[in-house]
N, C-alpha and C positions, 0 to 999 in steps of 0.2 A: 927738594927734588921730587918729582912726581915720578909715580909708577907704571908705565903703559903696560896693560896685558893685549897678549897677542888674539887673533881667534882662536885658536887652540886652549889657550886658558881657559878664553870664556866659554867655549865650547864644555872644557872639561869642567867646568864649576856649575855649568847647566845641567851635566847629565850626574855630577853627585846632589844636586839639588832634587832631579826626578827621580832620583832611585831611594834620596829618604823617604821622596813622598810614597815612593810605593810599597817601603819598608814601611810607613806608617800607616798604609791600609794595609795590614797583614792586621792591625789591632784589630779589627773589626772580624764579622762569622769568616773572615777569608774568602766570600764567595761576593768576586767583583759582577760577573755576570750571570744572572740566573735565566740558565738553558729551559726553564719549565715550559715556554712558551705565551705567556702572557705578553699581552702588548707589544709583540714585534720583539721579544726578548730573544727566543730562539734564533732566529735567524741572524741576530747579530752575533751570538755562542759562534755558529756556526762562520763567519764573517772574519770573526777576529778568530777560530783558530784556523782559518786556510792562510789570514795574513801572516801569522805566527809561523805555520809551516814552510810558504813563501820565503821569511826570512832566516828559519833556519836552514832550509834546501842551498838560498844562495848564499850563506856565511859560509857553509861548505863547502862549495864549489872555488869561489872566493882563497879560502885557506887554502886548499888544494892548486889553484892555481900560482900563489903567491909561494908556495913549497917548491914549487915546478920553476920558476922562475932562477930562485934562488939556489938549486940544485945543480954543481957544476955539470957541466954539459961534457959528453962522452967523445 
């Protein structure tokens, strides 16, 4: 008998696959991007933490609305 996994699975076996790999660059100096400015280095510092703010502003808002949702109504 064969095992079909659903997307959700394989979703969730993708994203513990990307978080050892990022648990496994923690081995390293921990410094994924160096903001010094060399070679266009800066600017991408700069790239990935508005992306980073981006997604925490809208995980926020996000939880917040999903609260709102679920919150009986008056």
């Amino acid at each position: 008998m064969t095992r079909t996994f659903g997307p959700w699975m394989r979703a969730a076996r993708l994203a513990a696959l990307a978080t050892l790999a990022v648990l496994a660059t923690g081995c390293t100096n921990g410094q994924l991007v160096d903001a010094g400015g060399e070679r266009g280095a800066g600017g991408l510092a700069f790239v990935l933490l508005a992306l980073f703010f981006w997604i925490f502003i809208g995980a926020i808002f996000y939880m917040d609305r999903v609260r709102k949702r679920r919150a009986p109504e008056e």
